[in-house]
N, C-alpha and C positions, 0 to 999 in steps of 0.2 A: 474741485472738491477733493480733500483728500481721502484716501480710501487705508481703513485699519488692515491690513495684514498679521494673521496670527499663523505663526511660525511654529510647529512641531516639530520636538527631534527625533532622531532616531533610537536604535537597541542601546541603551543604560549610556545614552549620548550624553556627555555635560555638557550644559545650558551657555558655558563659555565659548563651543563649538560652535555656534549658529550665531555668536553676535559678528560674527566676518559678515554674512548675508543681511544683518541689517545695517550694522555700521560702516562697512567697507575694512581696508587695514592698508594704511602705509601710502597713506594718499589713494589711494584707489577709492572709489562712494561703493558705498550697498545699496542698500532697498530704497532706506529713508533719506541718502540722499535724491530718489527719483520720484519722492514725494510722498513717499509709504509711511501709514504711522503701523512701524511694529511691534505687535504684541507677542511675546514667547507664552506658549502652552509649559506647561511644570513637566519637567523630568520624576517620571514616577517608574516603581519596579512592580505594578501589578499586569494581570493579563491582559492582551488587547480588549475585547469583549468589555472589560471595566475600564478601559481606559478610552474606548472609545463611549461609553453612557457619560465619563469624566469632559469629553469634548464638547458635548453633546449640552453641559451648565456652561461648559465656557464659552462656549459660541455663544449661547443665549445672554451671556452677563456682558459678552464684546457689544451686543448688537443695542444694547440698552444704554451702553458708554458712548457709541458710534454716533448718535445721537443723529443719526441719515445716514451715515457715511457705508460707502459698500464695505464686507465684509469677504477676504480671500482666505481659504484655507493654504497653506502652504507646508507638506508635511514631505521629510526626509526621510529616507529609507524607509522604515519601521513607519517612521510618522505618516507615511505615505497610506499607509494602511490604514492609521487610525482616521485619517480626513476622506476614506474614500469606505470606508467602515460605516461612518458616520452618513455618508448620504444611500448607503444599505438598510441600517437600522432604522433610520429615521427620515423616510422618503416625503413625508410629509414636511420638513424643513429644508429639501432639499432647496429651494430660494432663497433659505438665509442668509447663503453663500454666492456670492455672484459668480465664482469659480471658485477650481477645485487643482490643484496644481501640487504633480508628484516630482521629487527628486530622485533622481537612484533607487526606484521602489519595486522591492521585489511581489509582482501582485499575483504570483503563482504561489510563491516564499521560495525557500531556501531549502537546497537537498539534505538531508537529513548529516550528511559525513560534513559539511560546513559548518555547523552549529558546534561542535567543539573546539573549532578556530573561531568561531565570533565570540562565544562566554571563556576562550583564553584568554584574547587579545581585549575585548571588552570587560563591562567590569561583575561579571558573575552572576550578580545576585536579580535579575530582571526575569522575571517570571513567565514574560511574551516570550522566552526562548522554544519553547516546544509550539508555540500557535505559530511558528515560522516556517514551521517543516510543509515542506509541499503535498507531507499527506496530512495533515493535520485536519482536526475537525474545524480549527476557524478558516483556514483558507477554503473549505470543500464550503462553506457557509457565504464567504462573501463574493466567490467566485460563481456558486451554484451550482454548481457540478468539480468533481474531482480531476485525478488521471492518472497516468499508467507511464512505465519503463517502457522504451522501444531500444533496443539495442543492449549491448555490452560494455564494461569497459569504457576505452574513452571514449567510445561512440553511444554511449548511452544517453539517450534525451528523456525529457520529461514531455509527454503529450496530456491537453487537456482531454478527458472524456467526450464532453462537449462544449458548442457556443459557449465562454461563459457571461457571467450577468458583468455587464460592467458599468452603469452607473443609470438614474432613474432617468425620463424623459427631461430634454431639457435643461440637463446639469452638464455646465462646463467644464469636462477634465481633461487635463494637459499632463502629461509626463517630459522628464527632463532624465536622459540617460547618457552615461559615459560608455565609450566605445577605445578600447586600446588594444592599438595595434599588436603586440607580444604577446595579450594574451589571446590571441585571435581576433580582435578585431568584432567581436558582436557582446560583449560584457567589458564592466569595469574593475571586472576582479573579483566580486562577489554577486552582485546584478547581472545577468544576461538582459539583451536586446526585448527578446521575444516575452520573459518575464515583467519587463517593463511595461512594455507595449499592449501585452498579453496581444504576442502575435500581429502586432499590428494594429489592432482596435483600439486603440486609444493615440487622439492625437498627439503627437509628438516630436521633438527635436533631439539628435543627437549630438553630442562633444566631444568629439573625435582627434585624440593625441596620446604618445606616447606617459603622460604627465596625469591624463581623466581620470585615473583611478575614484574609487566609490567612495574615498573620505576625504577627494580632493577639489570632489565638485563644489563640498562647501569652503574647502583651504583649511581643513582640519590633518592632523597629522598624528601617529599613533607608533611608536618604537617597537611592541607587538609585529602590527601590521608590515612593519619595515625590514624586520625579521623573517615572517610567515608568509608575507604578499610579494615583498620591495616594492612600497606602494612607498613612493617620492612626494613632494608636494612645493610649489610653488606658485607666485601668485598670476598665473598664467589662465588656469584652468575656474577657477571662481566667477571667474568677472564675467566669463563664459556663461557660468549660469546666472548671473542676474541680468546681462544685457537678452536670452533667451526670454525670464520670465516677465522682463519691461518690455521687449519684443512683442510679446501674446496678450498682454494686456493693455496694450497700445497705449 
């Protein structure tokens, strides 16, 4: 049986970004060569909070087209939030989805001095830019609790307050995070480990090379970023994440 896959992108991502993960590139397959019918979620510039109640009709209009067929959230970066958003807001559809599977997904968000390297190098006008701050009122929302600075400098971490909430009983979520080596070896440039994982609670595999950078797990590439990051990109590091999420979905 084939199974629909809806595909969310990330921060003011364009929709050309994410056809690597369905169609493959250069002889290489994607999704749907591994039997995925995929569907793309719209690039929108409104708040996560509205964009995940936006997820929230699409699912429901996939599951109506699916006509049986299971239904996978697959949401990048940003998108990672809005499909895992979505099984916070709306716990009672949490079955819609047969799983819930993050890419590169910042699920603390992002330190607040990032955010004016993401709306340089991205493309400005996305309005989820302040719900990304790791103090933000939406993260303290779908996490459950907030957190605090420990340290200084570049020893400064971000801790959660407490346990946080990470998804209803029952709901399959999977995270997908890059790990390089130069930048230390526990983020992908923009993603930390621990962010992903949120500490380790959420199941998860890592893609570990000097090449995983965060816009390279989908084989997207960005002259900003190459500038600002020297985030590289080849087709080395993609394939990594579709053989991981054909992996977990057996």
């Amino acid at each position: 049986m084939q199974r629909t896959m809806v595909i969310v992108p990330g921060f003011n991502e364009p929709g050309k970004d994410m056809r690597t993960l369905a169609q493959g590139r250069r002889g290489m397959p994607g999704l749907a060569a591994r039997g995925f019918r995929c569907v793309a979620f719209p690039q929108y510039e409104d708040t996560l909070s509205d964009r995940i109640d936006r997820y929230a009709e699409f699912v429901q209009d996939a599951i109506a087209e699916a006509e049986g067929r299971q239904i996978i959230s697959l949401g990048y970066s940003l998108g990672g939030l809005v499909v895992r958003g979505y099984l916070r807001r709306y716990p009672e559809h949490a079955n819609s989805v047969s799983h819930t599977i993050q890419l590169g997904t910042p699920n603390w968000g992002v330190t607040v001095d990032m955010l004016p390297m993401l709306t340089a190098f991205l493309r400005l006008r996305d309005k989820a830019a302040s719900d990304l701050d790791v103090e933000s009122d939406f993260m303290s929302w779908l996490n459950g609790t907030s957190g605090h600075w420990v340290g200084k400098g570049k020893e400064r971490n971000w801790e959660l307050d407490d346990a946080p909430w990470i998804a209803p009983p029952g709901a399959r979520l999977y995270s997908i995070y890059g790990a390089v080596p130069h930048f230390g070896g526990d983020n992908d440039g923009i993603v930390w480990k621990d962010s992903a994982t949120l500490g380790g609670r959420i199941a998860s595999d890592e893609i570990r090379s000097e090449r995983a950078n965060h816009l390279n797990l989908i084989g997207a590439w960005n002259p900003g970023t190459l500038l600002i990051k020297g985030f590289l990109f080849d087709d080395k590091v993609w394939p990594e994440s579709i053989a991981h999420i054909a992996a977990y979905l057996g």
